[in-house]
C-alpha positions in Angstrom: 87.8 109.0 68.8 88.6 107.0 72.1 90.1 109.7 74.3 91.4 107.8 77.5 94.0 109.8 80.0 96.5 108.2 82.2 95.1 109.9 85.0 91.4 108.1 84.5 93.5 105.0 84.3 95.5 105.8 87.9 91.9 106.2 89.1 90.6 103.4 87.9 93.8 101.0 89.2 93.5 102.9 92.5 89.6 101.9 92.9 90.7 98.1 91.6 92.8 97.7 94.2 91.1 99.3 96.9 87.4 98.0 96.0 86.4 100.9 97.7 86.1 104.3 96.5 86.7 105.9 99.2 89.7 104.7 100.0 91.3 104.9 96.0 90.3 108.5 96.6 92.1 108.9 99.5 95.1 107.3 97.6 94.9 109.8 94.6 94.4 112.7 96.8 91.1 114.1 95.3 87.3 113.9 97.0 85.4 110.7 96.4 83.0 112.8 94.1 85.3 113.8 91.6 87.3 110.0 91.4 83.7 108.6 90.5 83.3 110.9 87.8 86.4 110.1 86.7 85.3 106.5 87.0 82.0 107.4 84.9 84.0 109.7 81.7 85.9 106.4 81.7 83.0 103.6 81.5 81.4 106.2 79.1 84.2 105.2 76.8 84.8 101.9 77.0 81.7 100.2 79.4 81.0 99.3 82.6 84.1 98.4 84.6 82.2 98.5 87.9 79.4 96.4 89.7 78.5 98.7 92.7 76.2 97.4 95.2 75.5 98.5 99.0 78.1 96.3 100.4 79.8 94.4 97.4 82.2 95.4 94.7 83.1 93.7 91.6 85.0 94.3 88.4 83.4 93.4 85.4 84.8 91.2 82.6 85.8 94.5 81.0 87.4 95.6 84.4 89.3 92.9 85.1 90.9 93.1 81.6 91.5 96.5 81.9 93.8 96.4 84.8 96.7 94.5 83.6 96.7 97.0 80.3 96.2 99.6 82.5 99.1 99.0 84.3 101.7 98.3 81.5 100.6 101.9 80.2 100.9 103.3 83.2 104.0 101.8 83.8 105.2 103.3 79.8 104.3 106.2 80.8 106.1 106.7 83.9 109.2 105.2 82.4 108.8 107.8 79.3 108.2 110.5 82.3 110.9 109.3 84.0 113.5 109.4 81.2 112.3 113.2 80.3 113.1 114.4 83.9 116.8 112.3 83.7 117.6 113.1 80.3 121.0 111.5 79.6 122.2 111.6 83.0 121.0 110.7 86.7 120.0 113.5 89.3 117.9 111.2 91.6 117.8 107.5 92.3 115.6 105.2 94.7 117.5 101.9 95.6 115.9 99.4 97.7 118.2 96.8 99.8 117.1 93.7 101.4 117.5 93.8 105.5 120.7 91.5 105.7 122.3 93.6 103.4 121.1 97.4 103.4 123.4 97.9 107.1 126.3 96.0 106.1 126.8 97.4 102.2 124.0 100.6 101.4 125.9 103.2 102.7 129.3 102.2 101.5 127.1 102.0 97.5 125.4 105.2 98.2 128.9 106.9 98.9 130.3 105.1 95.8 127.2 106.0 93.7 127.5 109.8 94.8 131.2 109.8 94.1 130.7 108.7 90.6 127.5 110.9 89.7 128.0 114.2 91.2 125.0 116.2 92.3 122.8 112.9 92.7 119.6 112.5 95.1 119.6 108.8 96.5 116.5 107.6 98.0 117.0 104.6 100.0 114.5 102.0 101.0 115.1 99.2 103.2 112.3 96.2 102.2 112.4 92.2 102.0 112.4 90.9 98.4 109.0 90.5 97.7 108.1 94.2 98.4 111.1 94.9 96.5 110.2 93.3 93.4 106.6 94.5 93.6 108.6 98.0 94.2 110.2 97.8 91.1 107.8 96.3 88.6 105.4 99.5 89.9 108.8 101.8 89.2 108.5 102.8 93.0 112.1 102.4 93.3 115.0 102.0 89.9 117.4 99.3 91.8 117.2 96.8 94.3 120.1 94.7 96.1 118.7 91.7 96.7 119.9 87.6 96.7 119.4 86.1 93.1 117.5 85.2 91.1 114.5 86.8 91.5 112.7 84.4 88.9 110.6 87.1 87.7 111.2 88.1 83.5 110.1 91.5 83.8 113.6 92.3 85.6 117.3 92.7 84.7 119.6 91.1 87.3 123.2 91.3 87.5 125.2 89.6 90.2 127.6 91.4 92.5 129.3 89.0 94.9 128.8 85.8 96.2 129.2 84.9 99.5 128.9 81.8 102.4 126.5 82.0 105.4 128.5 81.0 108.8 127.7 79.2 111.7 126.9 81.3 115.2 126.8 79.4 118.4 127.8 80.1 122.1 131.5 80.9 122.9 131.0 77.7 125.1 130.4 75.8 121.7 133.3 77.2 119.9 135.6 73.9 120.2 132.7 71.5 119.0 132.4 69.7 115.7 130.7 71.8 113.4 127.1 70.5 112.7 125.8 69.6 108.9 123.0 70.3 107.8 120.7 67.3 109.1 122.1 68.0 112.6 121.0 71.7 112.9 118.1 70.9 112.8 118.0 68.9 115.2 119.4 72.0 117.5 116.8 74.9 118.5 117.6 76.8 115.3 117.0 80.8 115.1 115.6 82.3 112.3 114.4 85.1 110.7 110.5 85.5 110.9 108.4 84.8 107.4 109.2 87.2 104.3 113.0 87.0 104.4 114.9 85.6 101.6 117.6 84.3 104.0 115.1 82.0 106.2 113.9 80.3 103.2 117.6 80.1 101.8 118.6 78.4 105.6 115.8 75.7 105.7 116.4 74.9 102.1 120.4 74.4 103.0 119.0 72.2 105.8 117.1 70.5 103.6 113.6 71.2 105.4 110.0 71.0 103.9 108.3 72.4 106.8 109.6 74.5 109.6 111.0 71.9 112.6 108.9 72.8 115.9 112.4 73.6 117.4 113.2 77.0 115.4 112.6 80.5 117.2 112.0 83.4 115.4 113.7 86.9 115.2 112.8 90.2 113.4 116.4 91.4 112.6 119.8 89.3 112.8 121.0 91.8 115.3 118.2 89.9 117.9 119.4 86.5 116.3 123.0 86.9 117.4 122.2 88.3 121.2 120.0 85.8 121.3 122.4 83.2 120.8 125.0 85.0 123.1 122.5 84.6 125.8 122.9 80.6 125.4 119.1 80.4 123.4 120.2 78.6 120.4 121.8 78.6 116.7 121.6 81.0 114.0 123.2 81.0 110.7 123.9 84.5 109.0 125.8 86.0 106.2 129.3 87.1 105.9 128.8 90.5 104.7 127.3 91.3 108.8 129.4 88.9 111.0 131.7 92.0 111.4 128.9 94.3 112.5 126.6 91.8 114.2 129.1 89.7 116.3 131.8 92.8 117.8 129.9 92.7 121.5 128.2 89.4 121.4 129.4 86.2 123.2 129.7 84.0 120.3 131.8 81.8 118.0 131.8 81.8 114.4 132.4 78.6 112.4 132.5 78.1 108.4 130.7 74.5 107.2 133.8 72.5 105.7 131.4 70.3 103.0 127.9 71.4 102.2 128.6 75.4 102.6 125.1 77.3 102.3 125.7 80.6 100.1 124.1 83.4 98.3 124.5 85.6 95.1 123.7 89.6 95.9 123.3 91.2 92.9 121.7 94.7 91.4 118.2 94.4 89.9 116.0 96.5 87.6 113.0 96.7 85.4 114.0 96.4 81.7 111.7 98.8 80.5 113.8 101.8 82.4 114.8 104.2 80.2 118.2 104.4 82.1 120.0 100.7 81.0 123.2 102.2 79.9 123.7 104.2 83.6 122.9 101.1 85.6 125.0 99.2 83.7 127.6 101.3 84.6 127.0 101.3 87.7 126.8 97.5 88.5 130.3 97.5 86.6 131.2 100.5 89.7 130.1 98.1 92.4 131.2 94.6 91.3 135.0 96.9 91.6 135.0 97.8 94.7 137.6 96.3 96.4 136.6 93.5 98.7 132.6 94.8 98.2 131.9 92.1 101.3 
């Protein structure tokens, strides 16, 4: 009889992805020692999954098909473990918003949330899209806000709001024509730095292959904005954080009358989670809030 435990397979996933076991056991919390004998009761079921050598590490053929089984059972189990500790109601929630949106809208869902579920725990993570898919897949987190669609099939997305991204120049600028798309970039053009949803979502609007030699780079939109209120450049940000990001700076704000660049922020999860009827519910709670943006 092939008696396999999840906690062999953790081990095993851990060493995988750390090609070190050293390190995996540092992940798992538990001494090197006892992870390889883990390691070991589980090639003495089902064969060698490691090469080991004095400086390289490989996964056999057997490895390398174990991991992807490996991690959907993993991934069962949690969401069978997860459903046990919820039962038919929610007492603690991870949500995980993108960075131009977790200021503007997380707290106001997180109150909203807590008002409808009483008693709840809400963990909240702030991460660019990526991470947060990866986050959910793994069942690190149960929602994410993020800008659809996500393109990946292992998720559940339902849109929220839709909204435009507007123009941010110099107050000196504010009487000037507004620029399309082929003439921004033409102007020195601030953007967020690689990983962000919205920096791939501006150069697409302008219609860009490869990023102009012109474009600066920021780490938050709060350092776009004062950095075009010192007279640096353009920038091009959502509506949901003009109030918040634009109060102090010395800027104007223009909409694009033809071509207007826009974005869908929805509520995402893994379709395996035991809990579909609750988040249902509640993307039903936040697509009714009044004026969400």
């Amino acid at each position: 009889m092939i008696n396999i435990s999840a906690k062999q397979l953790r081990y095993f996933l851990a060493v995988a992805k750390q090609k070190n076991f050293q390190k995996a056991a540092d992940e798992c919390a538990i001494s090197q020692p006892a992870l390889s004998m883990k390691i070991k009761e589980l090639e003495g079921t089902l064969g060698q999954l490691i090469e080991r050598g004095s400086k390289k590490f490989y996964l056999t053929q057997t490895g390398q098909a174990l991991v992807n089984k490996a991690e959907n059972i993993i991934q069962s189990f949690d969401d069978l473990k997860h459903l046990a500790n919820k039962g038919d109601g929610i007492n603690q929630l991870s949500i995980g918003a993108i960075p131009t949106v977790a200021p503007y809208l997380l707290p106001k869902i997180i109150k909203t949330i807590s008002k409808q579920y009483k008693d709840i725990v809400i963990e909240p993570k702030e991460a660019v899209t990526d991470k947060l898919v990866s986050y959910l897949i793994t069942g690190k987190i149960d929602l994410a806000i993020l800008a659809l669609p996500t393109y990946e099939p292992l998720l559940t997305e339902i849109p929220l709001f839709e909204e435009e991204f507007l123009l941010i120049r110099h107050i000196n600028d504010a009487n000037k024509p507004v620029p399309n798309n082929k003439e921004l970039t033409n102007m020195k053009l601030l953007l967020l730095e690689e990983g962000h949803c919205l920096r791939s979502q501006t150069l697409s609007f302008c219609k860009v292959t490869s990023v102009p030699k012109n474009i600066m780079e920021g780490t938050t939109l709060t350092t776009l904005v004062q950095m075009v209120s010192s007279g640096i450049g353009v920038t091009l940000i959502p509506e949901i954080a003009v109030p918040f990001e634009t109060r102090s700076a010395k800027v104007s704000i223009s909409k694009f009358q033809q071509q207007k660049p826009k974005r869908t922020i929805g509520l995402v999860w893994r379709k395996s989670n035991p809990l579909l009827k609750q988040f249902n519910e509640i993307a039903t709670l936040l697509k009714n809030l009044n004026q969400i943006k």
